[in-house]
C-alpha positions in Angstrom: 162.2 79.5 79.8 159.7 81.6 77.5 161.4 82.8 74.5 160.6 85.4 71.8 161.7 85.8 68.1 163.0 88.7 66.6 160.8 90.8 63.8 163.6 91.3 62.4 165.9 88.8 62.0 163.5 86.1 63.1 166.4 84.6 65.7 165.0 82.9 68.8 166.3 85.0 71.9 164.7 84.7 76.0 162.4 87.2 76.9 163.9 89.8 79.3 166.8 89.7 76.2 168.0 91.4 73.0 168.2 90.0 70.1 172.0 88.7 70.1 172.2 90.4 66.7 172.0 93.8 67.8 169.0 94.3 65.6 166.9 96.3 68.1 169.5 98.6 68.5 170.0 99.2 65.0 166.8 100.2 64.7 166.8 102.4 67.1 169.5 104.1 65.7 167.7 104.4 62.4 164.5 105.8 63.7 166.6 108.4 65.8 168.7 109.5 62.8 165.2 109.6 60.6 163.9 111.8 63.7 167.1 114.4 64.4 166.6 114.8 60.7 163.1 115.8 59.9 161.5 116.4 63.8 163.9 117.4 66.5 164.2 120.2 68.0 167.6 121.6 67.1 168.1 123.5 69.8 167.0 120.9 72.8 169.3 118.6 70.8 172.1 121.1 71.4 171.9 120.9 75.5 171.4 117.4 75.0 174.8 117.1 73.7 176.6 119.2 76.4 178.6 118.4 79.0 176.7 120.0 81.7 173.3 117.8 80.7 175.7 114.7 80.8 176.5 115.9 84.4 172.9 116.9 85.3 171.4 113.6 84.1 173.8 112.0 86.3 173.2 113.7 89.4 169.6 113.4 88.7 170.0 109.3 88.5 172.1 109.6 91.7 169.5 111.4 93.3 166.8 109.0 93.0 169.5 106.0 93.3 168.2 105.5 89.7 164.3 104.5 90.0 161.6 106.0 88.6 159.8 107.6 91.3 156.4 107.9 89.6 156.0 104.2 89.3 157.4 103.8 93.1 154.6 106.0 94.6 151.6 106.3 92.1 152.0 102.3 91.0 153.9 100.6 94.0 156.6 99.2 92.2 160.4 99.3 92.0 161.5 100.0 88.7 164.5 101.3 87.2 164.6 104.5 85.3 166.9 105.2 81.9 166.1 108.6 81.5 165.8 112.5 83.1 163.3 114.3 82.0 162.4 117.9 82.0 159.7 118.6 84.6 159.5 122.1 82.9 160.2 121.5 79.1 163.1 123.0 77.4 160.5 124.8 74.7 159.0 126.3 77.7 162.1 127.5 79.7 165.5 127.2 78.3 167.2 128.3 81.6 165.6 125.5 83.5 167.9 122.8 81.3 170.7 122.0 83.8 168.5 122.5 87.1 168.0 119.5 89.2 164.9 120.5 90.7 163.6 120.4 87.3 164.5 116.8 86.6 162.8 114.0 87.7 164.1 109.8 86.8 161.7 108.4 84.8 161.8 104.7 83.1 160.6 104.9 79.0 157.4 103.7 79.7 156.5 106.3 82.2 158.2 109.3 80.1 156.2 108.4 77.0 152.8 107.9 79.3 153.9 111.8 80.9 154.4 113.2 77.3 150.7 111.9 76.4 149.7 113.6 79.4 151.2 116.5 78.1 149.9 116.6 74.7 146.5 116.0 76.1 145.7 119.0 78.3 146.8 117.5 81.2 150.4 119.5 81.4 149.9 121.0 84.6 148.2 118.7 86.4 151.1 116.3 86.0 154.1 118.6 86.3 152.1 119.4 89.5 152.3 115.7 89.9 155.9 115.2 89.6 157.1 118.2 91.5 155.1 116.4 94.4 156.9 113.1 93.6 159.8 115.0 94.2 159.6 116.6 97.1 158.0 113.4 98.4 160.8 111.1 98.0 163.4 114.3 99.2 161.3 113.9 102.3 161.2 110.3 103.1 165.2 109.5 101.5 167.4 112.4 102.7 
């Protein structure tokens, strides 16, 4: 079994793992409370919070049974998604926030590489990308 050690706390944990410290996770928290302070968007925060997004991100995993359709079709894997994200950002479209059609599974990896595509010039292109994901998988799973 390959292992890895913590940067933290230097413990030995398998990879796959946490650290059995929770030290990851505290992290996390940190960096998020350092964020929500000085970056955040006060107002996306706001729907984040409600109970309409809590029932929106649900339905959204329950619609794609929970994978991350991006890496299903563009990359031909299975892999699990954490997260919905807005196809149609918030910033952009405030109305759009609870809208299924506007939400699409996505796994971290593949939400950070979308945001990038975002940032760089690419914005259209991939929400063009993603809408066609969509109706894709609709097709083929319903």
């Amino acid at each position: 079994m390959l292992y890895r050690y913590c940067g933290t706390c230097r413990n030995k944990y398998p990879i796959g793992d946490k650290c059995l410290n929770g030290c990851m996770d505290k992290q996390r928290h940190e960096s998020n409370k350092g964020y929500d302070k000085f970056s955040r968007n006060k107002e996306s925060t706001a729907v984040y919070a409600t109970k309409e997004w809590k029932q929106s991100t649900k339905q959204c995993k329950d619609k794609f049974n929970g994978l991350d359709i991006y890496e299903y079709y563009i990359n031909s894997i299975i892999v699990y998604g954490n997260l919905s994200h807005h196809i149609i950002e918030l910033t952009e479209d405030k109305s759009k926030a609870y809208e299924l059609d506007n939400l699409i599974y996505l796994s971290d990896k593949t939400h950070k590489m979308v945001h990038i595509a975002y940032k760089n010039d690419n914005k259209k292109e991939m929400q063009q990308l993603l809408i066609k994901l969509i109706r894709r998988y609709e097709s083929e799973f319903k």
